[in-house]
N, C-alpha and C positions, 0 to 999 in steps of 0.2 A: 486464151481468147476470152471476150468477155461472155457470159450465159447468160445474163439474165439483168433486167433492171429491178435495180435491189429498191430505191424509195424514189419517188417523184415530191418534191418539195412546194407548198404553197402556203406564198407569205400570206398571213390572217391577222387582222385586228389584234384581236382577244384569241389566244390560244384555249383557256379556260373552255369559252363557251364554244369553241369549235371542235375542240375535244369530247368535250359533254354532246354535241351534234352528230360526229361520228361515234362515240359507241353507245351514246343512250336509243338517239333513231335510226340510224343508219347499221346498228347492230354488229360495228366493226369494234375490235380489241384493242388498247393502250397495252403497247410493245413496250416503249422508251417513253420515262420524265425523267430525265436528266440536265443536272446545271453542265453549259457549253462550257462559260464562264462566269464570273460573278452578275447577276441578272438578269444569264438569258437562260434559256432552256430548247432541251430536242426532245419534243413530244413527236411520237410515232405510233399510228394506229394502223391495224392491216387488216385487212378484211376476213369473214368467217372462213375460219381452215387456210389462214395463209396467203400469200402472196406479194406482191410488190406493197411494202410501206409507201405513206402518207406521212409526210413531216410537216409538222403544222407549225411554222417557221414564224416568229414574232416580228412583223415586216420593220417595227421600229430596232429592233438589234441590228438592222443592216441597213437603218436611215434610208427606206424605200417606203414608199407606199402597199398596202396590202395587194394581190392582186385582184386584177377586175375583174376574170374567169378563169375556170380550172383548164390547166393545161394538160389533161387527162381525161379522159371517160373510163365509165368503170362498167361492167356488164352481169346480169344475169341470164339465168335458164328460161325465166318464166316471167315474161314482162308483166302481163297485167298481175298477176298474183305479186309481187312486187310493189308495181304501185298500189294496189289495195293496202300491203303491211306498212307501205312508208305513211302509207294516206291515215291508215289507225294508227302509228306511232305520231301523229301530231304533224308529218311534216308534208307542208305544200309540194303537192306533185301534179305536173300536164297529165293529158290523156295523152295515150302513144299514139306518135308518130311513123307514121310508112314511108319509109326514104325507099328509093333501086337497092342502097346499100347496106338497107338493114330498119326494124326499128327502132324506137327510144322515146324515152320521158324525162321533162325535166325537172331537176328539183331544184327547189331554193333553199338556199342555206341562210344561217342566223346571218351572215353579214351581207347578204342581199345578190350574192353570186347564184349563178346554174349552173347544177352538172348536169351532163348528159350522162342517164343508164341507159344501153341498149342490150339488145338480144344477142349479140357477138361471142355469149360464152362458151 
């Protein structure tokens, strides 16, 4: 049976500078840069100590558009300390949000998407 979701895939502009987003500010690891086939590539970054990959999929090798928002959220232990580290590594972040369901912050990424971090870890 299946255990686990191994990577969640999002198409991105520029892998380059999405890559460099996830693990220069976002403090996540490059797993995979590998040629698919001639011109494309499987970049994959996972977060500190593992987990479900991020394939930062070049939306033009599959003649789509990049995507508009992340079809994921990703979470921490400790929201505001969080946004404080995203906030000093340079990267635009909300003040958390108090849902019934939890809270979260959003970030903006170099191609103009948000994720939502929440406290769900």
């Amino acid at each position: 049976m299946i255990s686990r979701v191994a990577t969640a895939i999002l198409a991105v502009a520029d892998q380059d500078v999405m890559a460099a987003f996830f693990v220069e500010r976002l403090g996540f690891e490059k797993v995979t840069d590998a040629e698919m086939w001639p011109g494309a590539r499987w970049v994959e970054v996972v977060p500190p100590g593992g987990g479900t990959g991020v394939v930062l999929s070049a939306a033009k090798d599959f003649g789509r558009e990049p995507d508009p928002a992340y079809p994921m959220t990703f979470a921490c232990s400790d929201l505001a300390a969080t946004a404080a580290q995203l906030r000093a590594a340079g990267v635009e972040v909300t003040d958390p949000v108090a849902e019934p369901w939890g809270s979260y912050v959003r970030v903006t990424d170099p191609e103009g998407r948000q994720l939502l971090v929440n406290d769900r870890a």
